[in-house]
N, C-alpha and C positions, 0 to 999 in steps of 0.2 A: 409419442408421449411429450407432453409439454414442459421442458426444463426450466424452472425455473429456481434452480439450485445456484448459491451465490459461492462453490468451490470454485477455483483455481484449473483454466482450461489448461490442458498437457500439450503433448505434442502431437497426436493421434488425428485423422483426417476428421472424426467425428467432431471431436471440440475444433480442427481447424475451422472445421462448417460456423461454429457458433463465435468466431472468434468476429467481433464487428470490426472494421476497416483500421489499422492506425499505417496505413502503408509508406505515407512521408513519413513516420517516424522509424518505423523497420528500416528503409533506406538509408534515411540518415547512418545508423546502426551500423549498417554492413557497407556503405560506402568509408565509413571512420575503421573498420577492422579493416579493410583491403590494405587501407594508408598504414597500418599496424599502430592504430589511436585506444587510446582508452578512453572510454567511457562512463558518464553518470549517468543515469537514469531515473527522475524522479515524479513525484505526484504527490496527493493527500490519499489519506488510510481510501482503500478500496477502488482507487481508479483501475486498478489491475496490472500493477505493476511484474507479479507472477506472472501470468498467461501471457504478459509481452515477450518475458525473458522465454517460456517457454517456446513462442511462435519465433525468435532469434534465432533457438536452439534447434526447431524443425530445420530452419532451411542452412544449419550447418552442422552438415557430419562429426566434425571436430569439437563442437561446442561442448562445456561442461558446464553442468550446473551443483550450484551448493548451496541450501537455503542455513543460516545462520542462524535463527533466531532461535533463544535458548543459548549461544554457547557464550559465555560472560568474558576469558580471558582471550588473550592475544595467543595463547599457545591452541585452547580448543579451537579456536577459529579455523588457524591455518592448519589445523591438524582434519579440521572437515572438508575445507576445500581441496586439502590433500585426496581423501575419499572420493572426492567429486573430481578430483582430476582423474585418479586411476582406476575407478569404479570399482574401489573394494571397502568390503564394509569396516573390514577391521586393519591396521597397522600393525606391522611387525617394528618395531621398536626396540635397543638392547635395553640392558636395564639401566637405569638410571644409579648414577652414585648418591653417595650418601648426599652431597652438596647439590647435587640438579634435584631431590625428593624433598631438601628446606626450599629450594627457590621456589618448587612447582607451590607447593603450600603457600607462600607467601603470595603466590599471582590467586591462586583458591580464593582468600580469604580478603584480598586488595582490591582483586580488579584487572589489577595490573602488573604491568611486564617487571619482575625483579630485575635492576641494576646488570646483576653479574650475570644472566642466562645467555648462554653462548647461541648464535646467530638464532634467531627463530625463524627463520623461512629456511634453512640450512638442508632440512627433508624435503620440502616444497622445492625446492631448487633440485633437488637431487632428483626429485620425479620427473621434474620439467623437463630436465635434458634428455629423457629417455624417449621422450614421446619427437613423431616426426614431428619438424619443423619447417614445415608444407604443406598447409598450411600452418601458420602459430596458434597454437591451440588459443581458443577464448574461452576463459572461464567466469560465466555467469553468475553472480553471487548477489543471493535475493534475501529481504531484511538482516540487512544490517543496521545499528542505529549510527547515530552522529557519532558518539564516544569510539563506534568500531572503527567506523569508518578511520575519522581524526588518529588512533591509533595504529590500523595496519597503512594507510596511505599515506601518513600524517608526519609522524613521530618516525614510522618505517619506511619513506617514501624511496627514498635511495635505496634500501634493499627490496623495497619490491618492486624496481625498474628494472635491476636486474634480472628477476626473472622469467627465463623465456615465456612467456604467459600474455597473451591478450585479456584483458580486465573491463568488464561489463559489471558494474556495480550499481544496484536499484536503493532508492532511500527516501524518504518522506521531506529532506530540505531542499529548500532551494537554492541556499548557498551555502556552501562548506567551509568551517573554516582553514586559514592557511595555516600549515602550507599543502594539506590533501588536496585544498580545491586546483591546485597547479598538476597536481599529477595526472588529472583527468582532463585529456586534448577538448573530449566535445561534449557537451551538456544538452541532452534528450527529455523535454519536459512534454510528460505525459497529463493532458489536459481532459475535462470535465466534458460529458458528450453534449454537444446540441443537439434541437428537437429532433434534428433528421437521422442524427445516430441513435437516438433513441428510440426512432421508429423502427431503425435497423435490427438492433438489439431486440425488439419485440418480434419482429417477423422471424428471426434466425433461430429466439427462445420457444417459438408455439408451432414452427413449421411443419412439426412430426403431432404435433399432437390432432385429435382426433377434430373431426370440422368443426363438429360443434361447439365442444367445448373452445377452440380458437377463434370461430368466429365471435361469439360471444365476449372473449376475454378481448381480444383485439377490441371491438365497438365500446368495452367499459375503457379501454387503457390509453388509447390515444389522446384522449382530451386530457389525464390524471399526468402524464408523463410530457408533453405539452405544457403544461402546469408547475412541474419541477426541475424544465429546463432553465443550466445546465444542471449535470450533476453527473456524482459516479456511477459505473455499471450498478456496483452493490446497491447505492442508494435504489433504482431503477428498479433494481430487481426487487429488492424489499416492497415497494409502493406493486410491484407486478405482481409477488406472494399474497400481498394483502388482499390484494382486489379478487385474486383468484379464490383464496379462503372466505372471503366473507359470505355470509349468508345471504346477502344482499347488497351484488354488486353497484347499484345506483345508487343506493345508501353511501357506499364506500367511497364510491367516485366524489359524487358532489361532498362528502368530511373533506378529503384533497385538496379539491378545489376550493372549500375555505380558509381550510388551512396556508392555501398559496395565498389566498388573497390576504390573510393575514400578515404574511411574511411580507406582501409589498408595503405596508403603514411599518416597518424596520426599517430603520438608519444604517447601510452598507455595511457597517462594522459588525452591529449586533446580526445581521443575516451571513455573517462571516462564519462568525460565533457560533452559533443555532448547526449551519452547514457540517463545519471541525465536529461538534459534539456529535450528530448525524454519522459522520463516515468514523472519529477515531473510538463510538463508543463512550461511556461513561467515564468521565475523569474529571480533574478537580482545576481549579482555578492558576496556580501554577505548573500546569503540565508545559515543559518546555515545547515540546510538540506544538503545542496547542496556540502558544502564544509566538512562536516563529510561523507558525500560518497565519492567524491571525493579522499579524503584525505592530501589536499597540502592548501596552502596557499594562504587569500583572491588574493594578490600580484599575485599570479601563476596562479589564475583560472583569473582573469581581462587581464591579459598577452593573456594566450589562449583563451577568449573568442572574444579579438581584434585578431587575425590570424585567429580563424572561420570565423568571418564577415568578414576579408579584401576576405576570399578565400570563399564567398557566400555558405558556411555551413550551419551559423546559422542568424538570419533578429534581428534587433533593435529595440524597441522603446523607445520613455523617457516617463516616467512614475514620474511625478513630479521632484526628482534633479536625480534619479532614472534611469540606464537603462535596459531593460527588454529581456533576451534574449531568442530565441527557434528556433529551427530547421526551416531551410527554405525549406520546401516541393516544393517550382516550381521553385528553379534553380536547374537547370539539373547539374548533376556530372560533367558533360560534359566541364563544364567552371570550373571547378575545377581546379587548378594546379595539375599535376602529372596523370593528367585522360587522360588514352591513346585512349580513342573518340574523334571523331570529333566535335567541337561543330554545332549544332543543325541551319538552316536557321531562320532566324528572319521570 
C-alpha cells in the first residue's frame, strides 16, 4: 500500500522503515543525554518534529513522552508530563483545600501560575525520584508553545534543574527567550529536506505499494518534488497526495511546476511568507509564529501578503475584524504575473 498519510511516525519498525535519515541530528540527541544535557529541538509547522521525538524514544528504553498541546496552564502541563513519566492515565491527587480550588481557578481563567501555589513540579519531583536513575530518565515533550516553554523552563527554571529528569523539548522558535533559552545545553534544528531526501521520502512512501500504481506515481513525482525543493515532509507529502488523487497526473505535475516557477519572480521574503502559510496553515497577519519565522515586521508581512492576494498566490477570508490568509491551490500559476504559460481556457 502506498502511504501517503501526513500522521506522525511512532516508534514501531514499520514507520521506523518510513522514517527518512535525520541521523546527525539523533546523534547530536543522544550524545547531549549521555553528557545528561538538555535539550531543544526545533523546526517550522510540519518538519516533523513528532516522529523525531518518537525515533529518540525508539532507541531509548527509558525515554518518556508527553505531547502538550491543549493543556493551557503550568499546573496541566506538568501534571501530563507527570502521566508521561509513569504511564498512568489518571493521578491520584489528595484533595485540595479550600485555598489551593481559588488558586487552581485563578491559573483556569489567567493562564497562569497563581502567586501563592505551593511548588508545582512538587509531584513531578516526587515521581522522578522513584524511577531508576540508570539511566536518567529523558522526558520528551512535544508542542509546547513559546509562553509554555518561557513558563516551565523560564520563570521555573531552577525548579526544573532539580529534577532528576532528562529534558527533550521540541518547539517551532528558533530562539527562546531568557532565561529558558539557558536551561537547554544543545539546540537541535530540525531542517527542510533537500531534493535527495525528498526522493528518499518518496521511495520509503510508495515502496509497499503495488508496481503500478508506484511506478507511475514515482515518474509523475520526481520532477513536482524537485520543483519544491527544500520543504517539509508534510509539504512533500501534500504535493505526493495530490498527484496521486488527480485525475490527471501530467495535468497535476506540470500546475506544480508553474506554480514553482512562479514562486522563483518572489523576493526571498515574500517566498518565506507563501512557505509559513503552506506548513502553519491559515492564519492572519500578526500570528506571532508566523512573523518570528519570517523574520520582518507585522507592516512588511501585511505589505506582502496584499501583493500575494492581488497576484492570486495566496485566498482571503475575514475571520471576525481578522483576515486569514493561505495558499490558493486552484489558481493556476498560469495567471500569475511573470508566469511564462499560457493561461488556461475557462
Amino acid at each position: 500500500m502506498i502511504l501517503l498519510s501526513q500522521r506522525a511516525l511512532g516508534t514501531s519498525d514499520a514507520d521506523h522503515d518510513l522514517f527518512v535519515d535525520r541521523n546527525r541530528e539523533l546523534k547530536r540527541v543522544d550524545r547531549a543525554l549521555r553528557l545528561g544535557l538538555n535539550v531543544y529541538v526545533h523546526g517550522p509547522p510540519g518538519i516533523g518534529r513528532t516522529s523525531f521525538l518518537r525515533q529518540i524514544q525508539r532507541g531509548r528504553p527509558e525515554a518518556r513522552y508527553a505531547r502538550l498541546h491543549g493543556f493551557n496552564t503550568l499546573t496541566e502541563r506538568l501534571e501530563e508530563v507527570e502521566r508521561g513519566l509513569t504511564d498512568q492515565r489518571s493521578l491520584r491527587r489528595e484533595a485540595p483545600n479550600q485555598r489551593d480550588q481559588w488558586a487552581t481557578a485563578i491559573e483556569k481563567f489567567s493562564g497562569t501560575t497563581y502567586k501563592s501555589v505551593e511548588d508545582p513540579y512538587k509531584h513531578l519531583q516526587a515521581a522522578a525520584v522513584k524511577l531508576p536513575d540508570d539511566p536518567l530518565p529523558a522526558m520528551l515533550v512535544d508542542d509546547l508553545d513559546d509562553k509554555g516553554i518561557v513558563e516551565m523552563f523560564g520563570r521555573w527554571r531552577d525548579r526544573a534543574w532539580e529534577v532528576p529528569i532528562q529534558w527533550v523539548v521540541s518547539g517551532t522558535s528558533v530562539s527562546l527567550d531568557p532565561p529558558a533559552d539557558t536551561f537547554f545545553d544543545v539546540v537541535v534544528e530540525l531542517e527542510r529536506f533537500d531534493s535527495e531526501e525528498l526522493q528518499d521520502l518518496l521511495r520509503r512512501r510508495t515502496a509497499a505499494g503495488p508496481p503500478v500504481q508506484r511506478d507511475t506515481l514515482k515518474s509523475m513525482s520526481e520532477s513536482a518534488l524537485e520543483s519544491i525543493s527544500p520543504c517539509t515532509p508534510r509539504r512533500a507529502l501534500s504535493v505526493l497526495r495530490d498527484l496521486y488523487l488527480s485525475d490527471d497526473l501530467d495535468h497535476e505535475a506540470r500546475r506544480l511546476e508553474e506554480i514553482q516557477k512562479a514562486r522563483s519572480n518572489l523576493k526571498p521574503t515574500a517566498v518565506k511568507v507563501l512557505d509559513a502559510l503552506g506548513e502553519r496553515g491559515p492564519t492572519h497577519a500578526s500570528d506571532e509564529q508566523l512573523l518570528a519565522e519570517v523574520g520582518v515586521t507585522r507592516s512588511r508581512v501585511v505589505q506582502i501578503l496584499a501583493e500575494l492576494e492581488a497576484q492570486g498566490m495566496v485566498a482571503a477570508e475575514r475571520s471576525g475584524r481578522r483576515k486569514l490568509y493561505r495558499p490558493n491551490p486552484t489558481r493556476s500559476a498560469s495567471t500569475v504575473p511573470g508566469s511564462s504559460a499560457a493561461p488556461e481556457a475557462p
